[in-house]
Backbone as JSON, one array per atom type, in Angstrom:
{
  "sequence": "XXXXXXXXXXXXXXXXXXXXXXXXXXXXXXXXXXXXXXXXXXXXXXXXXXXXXXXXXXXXXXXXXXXXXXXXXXXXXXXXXXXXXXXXXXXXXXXXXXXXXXXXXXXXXXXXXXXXXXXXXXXXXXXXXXXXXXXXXXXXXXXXXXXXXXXXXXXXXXXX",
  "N": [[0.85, -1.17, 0.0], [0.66, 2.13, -0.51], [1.71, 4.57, 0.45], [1.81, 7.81, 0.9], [-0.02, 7.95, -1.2], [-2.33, 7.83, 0.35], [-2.57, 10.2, 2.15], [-3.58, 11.96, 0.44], [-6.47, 13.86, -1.82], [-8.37, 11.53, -3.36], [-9.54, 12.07, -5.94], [-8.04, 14.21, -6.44], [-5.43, 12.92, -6.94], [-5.97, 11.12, -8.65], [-6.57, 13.07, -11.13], [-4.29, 14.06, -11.44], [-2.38, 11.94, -11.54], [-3.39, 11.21, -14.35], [-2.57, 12.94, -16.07], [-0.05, 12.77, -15.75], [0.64, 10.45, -17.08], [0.12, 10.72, -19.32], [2.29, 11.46, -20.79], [3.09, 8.81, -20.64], [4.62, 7.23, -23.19], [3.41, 4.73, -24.1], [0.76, 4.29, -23.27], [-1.57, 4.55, -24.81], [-4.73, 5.92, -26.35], [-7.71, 4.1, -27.07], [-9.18, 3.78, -30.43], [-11.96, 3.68, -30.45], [-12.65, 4.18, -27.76], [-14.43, 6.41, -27.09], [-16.61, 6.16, -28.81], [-18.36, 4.0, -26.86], [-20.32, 3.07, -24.5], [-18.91, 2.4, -20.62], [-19.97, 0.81, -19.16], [-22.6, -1.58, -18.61], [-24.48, 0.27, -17.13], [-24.27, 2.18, -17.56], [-25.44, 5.65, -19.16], [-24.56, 7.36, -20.72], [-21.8, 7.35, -23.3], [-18.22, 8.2, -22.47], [-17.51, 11.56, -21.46], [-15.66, 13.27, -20.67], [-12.21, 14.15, -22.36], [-10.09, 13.32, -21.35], [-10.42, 10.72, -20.82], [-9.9, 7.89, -21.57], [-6.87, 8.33, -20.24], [-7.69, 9.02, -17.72], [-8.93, 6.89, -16.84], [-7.16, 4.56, -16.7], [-5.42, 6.23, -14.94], [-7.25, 5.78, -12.45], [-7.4, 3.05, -12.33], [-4.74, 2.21, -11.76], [-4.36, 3.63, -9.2], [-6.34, 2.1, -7.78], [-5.34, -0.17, -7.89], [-2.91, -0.2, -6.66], [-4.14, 0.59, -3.86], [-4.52, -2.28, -2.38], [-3.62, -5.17, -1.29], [-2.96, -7.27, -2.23], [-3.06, -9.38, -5.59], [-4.98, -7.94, -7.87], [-7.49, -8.93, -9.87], [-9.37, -8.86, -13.28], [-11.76, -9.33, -13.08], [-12.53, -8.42, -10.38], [-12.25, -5.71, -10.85], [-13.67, -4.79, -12.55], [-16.29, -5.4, -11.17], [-15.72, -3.28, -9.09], [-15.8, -0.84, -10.77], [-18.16, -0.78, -11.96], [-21.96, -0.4, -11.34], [-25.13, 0.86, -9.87], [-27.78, -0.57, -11.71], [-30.74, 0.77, -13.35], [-33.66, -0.24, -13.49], [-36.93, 0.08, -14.85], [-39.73, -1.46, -14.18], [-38.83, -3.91, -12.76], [-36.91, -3.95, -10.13], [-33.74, -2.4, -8.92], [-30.47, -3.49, -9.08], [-26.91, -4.37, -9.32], [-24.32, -3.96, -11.96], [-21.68, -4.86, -13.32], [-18.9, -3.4, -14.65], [-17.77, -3.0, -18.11], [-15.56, -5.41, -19.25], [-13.55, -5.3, -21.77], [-12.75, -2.53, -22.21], [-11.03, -2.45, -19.11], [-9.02, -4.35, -19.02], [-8.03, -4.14, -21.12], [-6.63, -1.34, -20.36], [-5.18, -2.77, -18.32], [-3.19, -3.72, -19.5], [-1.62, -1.73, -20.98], [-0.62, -0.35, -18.78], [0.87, -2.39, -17.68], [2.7, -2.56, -19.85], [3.51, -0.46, -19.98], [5.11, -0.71, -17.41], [4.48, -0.48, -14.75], [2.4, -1.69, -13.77], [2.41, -5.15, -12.59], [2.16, -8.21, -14.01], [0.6, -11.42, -12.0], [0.34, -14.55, -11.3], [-2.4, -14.67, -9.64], [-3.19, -12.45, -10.64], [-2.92, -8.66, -10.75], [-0.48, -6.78, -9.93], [1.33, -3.95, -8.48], [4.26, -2.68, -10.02], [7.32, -1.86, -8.42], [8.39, 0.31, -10.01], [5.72, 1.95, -10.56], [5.23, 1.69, -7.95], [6.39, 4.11, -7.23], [5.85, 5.94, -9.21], [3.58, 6.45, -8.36], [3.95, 7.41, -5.82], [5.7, 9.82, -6.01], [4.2, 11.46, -8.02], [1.87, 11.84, -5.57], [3.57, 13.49, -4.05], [4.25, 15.42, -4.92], [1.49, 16.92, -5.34], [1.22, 16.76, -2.37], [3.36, 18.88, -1.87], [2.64, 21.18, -2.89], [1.52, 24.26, -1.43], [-1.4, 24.62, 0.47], [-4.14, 26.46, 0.22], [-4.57, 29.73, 2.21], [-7.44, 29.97, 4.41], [-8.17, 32.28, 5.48], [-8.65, 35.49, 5.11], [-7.27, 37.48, 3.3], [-5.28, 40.77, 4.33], [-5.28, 44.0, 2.74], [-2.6, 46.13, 2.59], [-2.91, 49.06, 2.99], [-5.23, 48.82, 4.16], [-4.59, 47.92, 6.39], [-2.75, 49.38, 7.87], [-3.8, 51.68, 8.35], [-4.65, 54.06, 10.61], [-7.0, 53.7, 13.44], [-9.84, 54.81, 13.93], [-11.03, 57.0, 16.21]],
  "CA": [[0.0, 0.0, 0.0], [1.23, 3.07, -1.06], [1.12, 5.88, 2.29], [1.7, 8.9, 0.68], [-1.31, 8.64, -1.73], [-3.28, 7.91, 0.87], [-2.73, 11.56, 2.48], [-4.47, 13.04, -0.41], [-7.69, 13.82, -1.92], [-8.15, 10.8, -4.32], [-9.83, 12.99, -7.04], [-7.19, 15.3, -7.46], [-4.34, 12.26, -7.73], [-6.28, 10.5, -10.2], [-6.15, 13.65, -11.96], [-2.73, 14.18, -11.33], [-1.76, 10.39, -12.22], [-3.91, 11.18, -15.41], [-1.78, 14.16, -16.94], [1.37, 12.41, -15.95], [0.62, 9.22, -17.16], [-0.34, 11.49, -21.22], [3.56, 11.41, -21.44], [3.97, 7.61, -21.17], [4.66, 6.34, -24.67], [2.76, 2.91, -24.03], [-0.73, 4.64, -22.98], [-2.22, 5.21, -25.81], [-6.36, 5.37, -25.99], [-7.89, 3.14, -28.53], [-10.02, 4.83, -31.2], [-13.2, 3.28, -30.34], [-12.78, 4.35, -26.69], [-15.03, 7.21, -27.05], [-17.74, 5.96, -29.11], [-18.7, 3.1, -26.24], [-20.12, 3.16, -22.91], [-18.08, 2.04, -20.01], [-20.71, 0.0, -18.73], [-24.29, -1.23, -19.06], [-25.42, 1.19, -16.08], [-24.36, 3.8, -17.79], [-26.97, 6.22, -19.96], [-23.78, 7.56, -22.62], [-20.74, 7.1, -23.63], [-17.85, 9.3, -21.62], [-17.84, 12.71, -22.1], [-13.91, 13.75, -21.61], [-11.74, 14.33, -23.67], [-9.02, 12.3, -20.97], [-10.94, 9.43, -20.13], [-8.6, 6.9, -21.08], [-5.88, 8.94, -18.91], [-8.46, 9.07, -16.0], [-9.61, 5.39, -16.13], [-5.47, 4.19, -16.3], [-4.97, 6.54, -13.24], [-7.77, 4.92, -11.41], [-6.95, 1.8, -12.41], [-3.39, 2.35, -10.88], [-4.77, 3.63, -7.68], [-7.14, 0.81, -7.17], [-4.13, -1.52, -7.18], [-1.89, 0.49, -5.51], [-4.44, 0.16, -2.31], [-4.81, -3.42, -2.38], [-2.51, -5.63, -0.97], [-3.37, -9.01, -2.56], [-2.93, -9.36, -6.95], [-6.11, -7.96, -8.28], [-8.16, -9.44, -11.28], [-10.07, -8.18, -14.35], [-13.42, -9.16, -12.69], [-12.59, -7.66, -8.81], [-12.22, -4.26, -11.08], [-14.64, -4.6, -13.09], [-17.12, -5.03, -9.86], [-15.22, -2.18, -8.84], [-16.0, -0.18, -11.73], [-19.25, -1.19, -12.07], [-22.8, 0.51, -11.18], [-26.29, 0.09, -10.12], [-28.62, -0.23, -13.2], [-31.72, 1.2, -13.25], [-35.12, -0.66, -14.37], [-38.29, 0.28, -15.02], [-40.75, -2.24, -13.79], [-38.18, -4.44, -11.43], [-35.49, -3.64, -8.41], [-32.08, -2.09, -9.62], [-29.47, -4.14, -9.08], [-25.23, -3.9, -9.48], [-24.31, -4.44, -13.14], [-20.09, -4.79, -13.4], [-18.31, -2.67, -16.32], [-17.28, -3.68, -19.24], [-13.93, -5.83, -19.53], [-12.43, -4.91, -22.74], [-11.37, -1.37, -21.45], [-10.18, -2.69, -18.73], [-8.63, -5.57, -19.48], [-6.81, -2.96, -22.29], [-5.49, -0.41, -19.92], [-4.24, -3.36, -17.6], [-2.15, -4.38, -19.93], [-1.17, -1.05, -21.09], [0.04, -0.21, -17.67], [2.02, -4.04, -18.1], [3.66, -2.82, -21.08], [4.74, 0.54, -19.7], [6.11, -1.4, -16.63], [3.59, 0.02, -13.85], [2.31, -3.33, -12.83], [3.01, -6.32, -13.45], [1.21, -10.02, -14.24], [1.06, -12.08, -11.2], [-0.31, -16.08, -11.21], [-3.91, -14.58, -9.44], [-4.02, -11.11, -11.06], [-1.78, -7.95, -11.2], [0.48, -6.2, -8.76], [2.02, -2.72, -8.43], [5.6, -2.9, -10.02], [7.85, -1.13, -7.76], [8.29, 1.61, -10.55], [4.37, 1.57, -10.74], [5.06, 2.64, -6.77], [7.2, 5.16, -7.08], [5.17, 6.81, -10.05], [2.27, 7.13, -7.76], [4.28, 8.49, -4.52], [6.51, 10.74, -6.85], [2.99, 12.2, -7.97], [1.23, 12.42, -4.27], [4.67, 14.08, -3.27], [4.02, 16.8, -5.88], [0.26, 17.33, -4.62], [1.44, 17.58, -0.6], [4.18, 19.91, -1.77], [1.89, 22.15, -3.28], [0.89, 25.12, -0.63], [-2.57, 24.51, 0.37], [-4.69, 27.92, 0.3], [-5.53, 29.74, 3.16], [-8.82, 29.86, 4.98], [-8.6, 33.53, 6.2], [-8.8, 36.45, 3.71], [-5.67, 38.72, 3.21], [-5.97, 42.41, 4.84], [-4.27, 44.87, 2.0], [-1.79, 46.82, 3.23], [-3.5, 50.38, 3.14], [-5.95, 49.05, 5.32], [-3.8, 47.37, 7.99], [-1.98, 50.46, 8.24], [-4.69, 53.4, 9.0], [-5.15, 54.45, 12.04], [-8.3, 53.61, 13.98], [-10.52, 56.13, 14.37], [-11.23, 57.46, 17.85]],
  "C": [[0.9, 1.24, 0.0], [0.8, 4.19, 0.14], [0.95, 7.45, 1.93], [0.44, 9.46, -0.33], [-2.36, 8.32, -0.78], [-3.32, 9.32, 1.71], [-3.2, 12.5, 1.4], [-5.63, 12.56, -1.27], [-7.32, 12.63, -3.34], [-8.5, 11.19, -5.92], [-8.87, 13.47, -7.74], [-5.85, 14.24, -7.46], [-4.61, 11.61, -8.63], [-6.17, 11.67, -10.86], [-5.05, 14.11, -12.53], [-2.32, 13.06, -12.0], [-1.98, 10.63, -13.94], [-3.11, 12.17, -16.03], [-0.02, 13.63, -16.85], [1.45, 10.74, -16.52], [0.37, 9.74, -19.17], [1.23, 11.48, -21.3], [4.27, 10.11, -21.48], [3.35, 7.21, -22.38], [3.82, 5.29, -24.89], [1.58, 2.98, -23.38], [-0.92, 5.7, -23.79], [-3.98, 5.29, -26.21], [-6.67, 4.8, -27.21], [-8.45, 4.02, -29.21], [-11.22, 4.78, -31.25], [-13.79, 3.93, -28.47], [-14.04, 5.53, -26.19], [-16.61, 7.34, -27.91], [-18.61, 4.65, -28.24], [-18.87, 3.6, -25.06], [-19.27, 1.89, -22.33], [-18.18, 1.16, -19.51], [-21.6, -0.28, -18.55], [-25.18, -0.46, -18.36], [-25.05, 2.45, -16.36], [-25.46, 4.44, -19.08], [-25.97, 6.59, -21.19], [-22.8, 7.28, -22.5], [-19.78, 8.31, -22.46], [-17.66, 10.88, -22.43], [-16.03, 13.67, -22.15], [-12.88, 12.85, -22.35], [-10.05, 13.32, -22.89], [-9.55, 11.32, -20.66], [-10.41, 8.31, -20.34], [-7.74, 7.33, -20.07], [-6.37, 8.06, -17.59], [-9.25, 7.58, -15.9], [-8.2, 4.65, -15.71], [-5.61, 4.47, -14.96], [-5.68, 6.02, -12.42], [-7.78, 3.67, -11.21], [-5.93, 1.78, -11.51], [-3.6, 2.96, -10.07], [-5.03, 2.68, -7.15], [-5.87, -0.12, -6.85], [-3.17, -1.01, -6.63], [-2.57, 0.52, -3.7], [-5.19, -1.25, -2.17], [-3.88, -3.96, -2.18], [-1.98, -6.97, -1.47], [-2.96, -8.26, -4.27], [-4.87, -8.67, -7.0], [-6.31, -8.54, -9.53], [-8.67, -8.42, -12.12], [-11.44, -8.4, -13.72], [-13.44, -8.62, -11.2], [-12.61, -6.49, -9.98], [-13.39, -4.41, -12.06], [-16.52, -4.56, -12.38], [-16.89, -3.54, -9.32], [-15.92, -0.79, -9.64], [-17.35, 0.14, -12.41], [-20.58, -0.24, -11.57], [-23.68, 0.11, -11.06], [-26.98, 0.52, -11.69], [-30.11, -0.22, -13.03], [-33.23, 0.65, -14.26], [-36.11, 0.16, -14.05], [-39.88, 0.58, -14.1], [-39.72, -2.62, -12.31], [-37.22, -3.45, -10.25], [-34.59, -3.39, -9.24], [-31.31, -3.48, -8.88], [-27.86, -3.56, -9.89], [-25.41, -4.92, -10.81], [-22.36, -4.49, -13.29], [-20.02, -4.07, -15.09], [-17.99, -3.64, -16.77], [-15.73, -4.03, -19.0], [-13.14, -5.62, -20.18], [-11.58, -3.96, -22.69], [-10.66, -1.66, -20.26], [-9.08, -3.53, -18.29], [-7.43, -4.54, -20.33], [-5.89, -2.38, -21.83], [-4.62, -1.16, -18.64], [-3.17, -3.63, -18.81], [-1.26, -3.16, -20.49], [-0.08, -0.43, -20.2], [1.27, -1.37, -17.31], [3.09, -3.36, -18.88], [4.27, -1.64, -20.51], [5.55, 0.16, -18.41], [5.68, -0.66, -15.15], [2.97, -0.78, -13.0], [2.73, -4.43, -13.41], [2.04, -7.8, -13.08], [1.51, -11.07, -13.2], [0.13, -13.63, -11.94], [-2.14, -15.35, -10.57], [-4.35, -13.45, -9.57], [-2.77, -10.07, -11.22], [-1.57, -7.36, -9.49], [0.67, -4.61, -9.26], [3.41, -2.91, -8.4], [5.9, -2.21, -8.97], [8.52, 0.17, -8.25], [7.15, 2.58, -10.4], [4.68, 2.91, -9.0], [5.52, 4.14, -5.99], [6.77, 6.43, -7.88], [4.28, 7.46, -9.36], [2.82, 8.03, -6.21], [4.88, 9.73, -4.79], [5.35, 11.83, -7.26], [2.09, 12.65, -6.75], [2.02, 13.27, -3.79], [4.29, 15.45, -4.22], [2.5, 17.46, -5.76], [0.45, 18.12, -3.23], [2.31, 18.62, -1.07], [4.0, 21.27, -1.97], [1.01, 23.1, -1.89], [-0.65, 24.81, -0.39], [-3.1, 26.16, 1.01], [-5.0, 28.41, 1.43], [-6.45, 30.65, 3.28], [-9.04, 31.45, 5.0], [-8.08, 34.69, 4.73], [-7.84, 37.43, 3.98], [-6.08, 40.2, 3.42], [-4.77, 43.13, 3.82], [-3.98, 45.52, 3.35], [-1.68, 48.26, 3.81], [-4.45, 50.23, 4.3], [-5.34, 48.83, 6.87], [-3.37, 48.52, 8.65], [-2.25, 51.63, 8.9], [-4.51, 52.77, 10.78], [-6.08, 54.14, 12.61], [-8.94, 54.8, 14.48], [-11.55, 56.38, 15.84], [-12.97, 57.64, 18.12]]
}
């Protein structure tokens, strides 16, 4: 398990993972990726314009906090959604496998995880990509709370 992405918001390192992950060579999005939904509980297809990126990076989170190999069908549960009938009861529908089945192996080939006997792992490059990126989140100033007094005002006088 990876410690340093767990001190930050998981949103903004998948987005983070996702912009640094557009300069590896060996994640590339297919060309169909954008005319398909993701999974049968969904209503359209995705709507950005990184969504390969941002399914990779969550991909490579998910197994970065797991301690065991994961599979193609634990993430695809994962990934998954209720689906909405009609007439009957919703029920959990699992995503589709082919994307991610794709960007596991993509993440394989750039050398991020790697192919165990009961699923995949987090190389130990893989772990260093993702703490190397949380380290560049914490390092970043976080804003503060209280509102800045210009300098004209600090300065008057108080009036009697």
């Amino acid at each position: 398990m990876v410690m340093n992405a767990l001190a930050v918001s998981p949103t903004e390192l998948v987005a983070k993972l996702a912009e640094a992950l557009k300069s590896v060579p060996e994640i590339q999005a297919p060309v169909w990726v954008l005319n398909v939904k993701s999974s049968a509980h969904t209503e359209r297809v995705p709507q950005q314009e990184n969504y390969w990126f941002m399914r990779c990076a969550a991909l490579l989170r998910t197994i970065s906090l797991n301690s065991k190999a994961v599979g193609v069908q634990r993430l695809r549960h994962k990934f998954g959604g209720r689906q909405v009938h009609v007439v009957s009861k919703s029920h959990h529908v699992k995503a589709g496998g082919k994307g991610i089945r794709l960007a596991l192996q993509q993440l394989e080939k750039a050398g991020l995880i790697k192919k165990e006997k009961a699923g995949r792992v987090l190389s130990p490059a893989g772990r260093k990509f993702i703490e190397k990126t949380a380290k560049e989140l914490t390092s970043i100033a976080p804003v503060s709370s209280k509102p800045s007094v210009p300098a004209a005002v600090a300065s008057k006088p108080a009036a009697a």
